[in-house]
C-alpha positions in Angstrom: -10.1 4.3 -30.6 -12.1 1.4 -30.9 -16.4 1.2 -29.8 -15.3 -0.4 -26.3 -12.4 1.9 -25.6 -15.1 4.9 -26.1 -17.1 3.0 -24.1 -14.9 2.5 -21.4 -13.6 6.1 -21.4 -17.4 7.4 -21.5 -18.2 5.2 -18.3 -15.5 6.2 -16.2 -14.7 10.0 -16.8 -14.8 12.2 -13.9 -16.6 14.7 -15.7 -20.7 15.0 -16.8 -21.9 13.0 -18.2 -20.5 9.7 -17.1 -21.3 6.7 -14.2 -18.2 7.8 -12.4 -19.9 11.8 -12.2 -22.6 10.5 -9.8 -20.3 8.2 -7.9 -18.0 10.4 -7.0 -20.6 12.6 -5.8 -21.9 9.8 -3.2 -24.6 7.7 -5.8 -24.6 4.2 -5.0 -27.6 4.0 -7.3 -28.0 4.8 -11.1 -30.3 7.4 -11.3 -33.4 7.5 -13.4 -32.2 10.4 -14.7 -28.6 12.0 -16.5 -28.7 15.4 -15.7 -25.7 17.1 -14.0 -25.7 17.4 -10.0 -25.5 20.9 -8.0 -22.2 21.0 -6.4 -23.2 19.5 -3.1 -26.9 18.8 -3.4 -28.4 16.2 -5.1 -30.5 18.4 -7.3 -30.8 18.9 -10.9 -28.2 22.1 -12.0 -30.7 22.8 -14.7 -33.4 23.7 -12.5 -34.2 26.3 -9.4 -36.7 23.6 -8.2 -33.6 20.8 -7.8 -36.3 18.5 -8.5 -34.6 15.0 -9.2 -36.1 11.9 -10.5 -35.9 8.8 -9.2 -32.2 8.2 -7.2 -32.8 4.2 -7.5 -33.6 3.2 -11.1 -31.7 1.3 -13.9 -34.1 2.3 -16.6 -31.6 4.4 -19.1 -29.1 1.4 -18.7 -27.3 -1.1 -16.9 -23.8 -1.0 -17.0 -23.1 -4.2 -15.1 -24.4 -6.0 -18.0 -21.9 -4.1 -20.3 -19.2 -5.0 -18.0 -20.1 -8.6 -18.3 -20.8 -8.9 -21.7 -18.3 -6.7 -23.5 -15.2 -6.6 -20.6 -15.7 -10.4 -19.8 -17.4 -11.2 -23.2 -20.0 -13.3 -22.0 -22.7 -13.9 -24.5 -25.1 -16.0 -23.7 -27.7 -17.5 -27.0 -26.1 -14.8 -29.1 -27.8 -15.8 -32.1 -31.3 -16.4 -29.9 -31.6 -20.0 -31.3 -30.0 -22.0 -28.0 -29.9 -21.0 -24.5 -27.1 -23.5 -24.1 -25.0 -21.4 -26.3 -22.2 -18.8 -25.0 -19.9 -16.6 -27.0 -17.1 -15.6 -25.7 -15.6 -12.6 -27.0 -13.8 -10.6 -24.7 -12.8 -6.7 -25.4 -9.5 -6.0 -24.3 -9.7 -2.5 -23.3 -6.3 -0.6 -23.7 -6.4 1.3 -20.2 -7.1 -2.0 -18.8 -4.6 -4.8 -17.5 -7.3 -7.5 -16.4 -11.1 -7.5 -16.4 -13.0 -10.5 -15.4 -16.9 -11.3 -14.9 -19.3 -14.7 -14.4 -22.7 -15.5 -15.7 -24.8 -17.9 -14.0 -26.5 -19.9 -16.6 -28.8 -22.6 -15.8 -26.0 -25.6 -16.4 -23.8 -23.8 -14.1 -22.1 -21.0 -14.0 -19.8 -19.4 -16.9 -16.4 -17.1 -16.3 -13.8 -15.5 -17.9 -11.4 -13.5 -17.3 -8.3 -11.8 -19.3 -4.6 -10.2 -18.2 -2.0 -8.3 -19.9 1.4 -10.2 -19.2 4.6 -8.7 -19.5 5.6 -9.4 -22.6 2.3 -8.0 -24.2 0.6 -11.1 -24.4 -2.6 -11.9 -22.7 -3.8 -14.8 -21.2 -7.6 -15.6 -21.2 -9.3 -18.4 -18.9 -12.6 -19.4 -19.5 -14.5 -21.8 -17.4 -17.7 -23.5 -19.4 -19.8 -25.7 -17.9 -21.0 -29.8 -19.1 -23.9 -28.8 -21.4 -23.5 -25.7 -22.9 -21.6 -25.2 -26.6 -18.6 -22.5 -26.4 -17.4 -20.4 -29.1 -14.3 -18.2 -28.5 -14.4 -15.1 -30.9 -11.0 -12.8 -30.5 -11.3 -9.1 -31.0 -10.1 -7.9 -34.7 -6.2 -7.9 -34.7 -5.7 -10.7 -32.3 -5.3 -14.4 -32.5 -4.9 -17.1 -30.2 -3.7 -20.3 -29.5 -7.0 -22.1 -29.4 -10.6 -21.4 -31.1 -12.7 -24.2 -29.4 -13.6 -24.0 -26.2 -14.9 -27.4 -24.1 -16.6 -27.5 -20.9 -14.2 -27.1 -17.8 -11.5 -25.1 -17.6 -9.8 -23.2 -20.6 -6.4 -21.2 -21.1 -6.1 -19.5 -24.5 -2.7 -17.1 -24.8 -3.7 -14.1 -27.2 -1.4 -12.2 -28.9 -2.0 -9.2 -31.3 -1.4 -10.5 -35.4 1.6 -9.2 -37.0 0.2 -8.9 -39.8 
């Protein structure tokens, strides 16, 4: 299992500790703190006080941001030398069919989005807008059927290497 699989699977497990714990208990917030819930209460299970810590707070992480720029693989100035830069290198998650996600950079705004296809193949659009200098970087294992990406829309197939 690859770092992003893991990642995946950590997120969305029903079980402690995970993002999907709290939110199938009723969070609609990420909470300041990890610990496990009492059944029902929103109180800590480690202590009789059921003190809790802040039910509104993004401190510990952000997950969107993960979403965005491993699911999507939106990088924007990866190297830290450009702001007019953007990697994209999209993780194709195995217990995924699709992911998509947007940025909205200063020259407009930057998607892209992947889907499994039937015959195992997946097809990747990007949208870049005028200004900004796209890189496409494929997952190890994969190629595609373009490397250069150039403002406007872009449709790459992927396909895993045979090799």
């Amino acid at each position: 299992m690859g770092e992003t699989d893991l990642a995946y699977k950590m997120i969305t497990q029903p079980t402690f500790p995970s993002y999907t714990y709290h939110i199938v208990r009723g969070a609609t917030t990420l909470f300041e703190s990890f610990w496990p819930l009492k059944d029902g209460v929103w109180g800590r299970a480690d202590r009789e006080d059921s003190h809790i810590d802040s039910l509104n707070h993004h401190f510990w992480g952000d997950v969107s941001a993960w979403f965005i720029k491993y699911l999507a693989g939106i990088k924007v100035n990866p190297t830290y030398a450009d702001v007019n830069t953007v990697e994209i290198s999209p993780a194709f998650v195995s217990e995924l069919d699709f992911a998509e996600g947007y940025f909205l950079h200063k020259k407009g705004r930057i998607d892209s989005g992947w889907a499994r296809e039937d015959d195992g193949s997946i097809t990747l659009r990007v949208r870049i807008p005028k200004g900004v200098a796209a890189t496409l970087c494929l997952p190890k294992g994969y190629i595609g059927d373009k490397t250069t990406l150039c403002s406007g829309e872009n449709c790459i197939r992927v396909c895993k290497n045979k090799r």
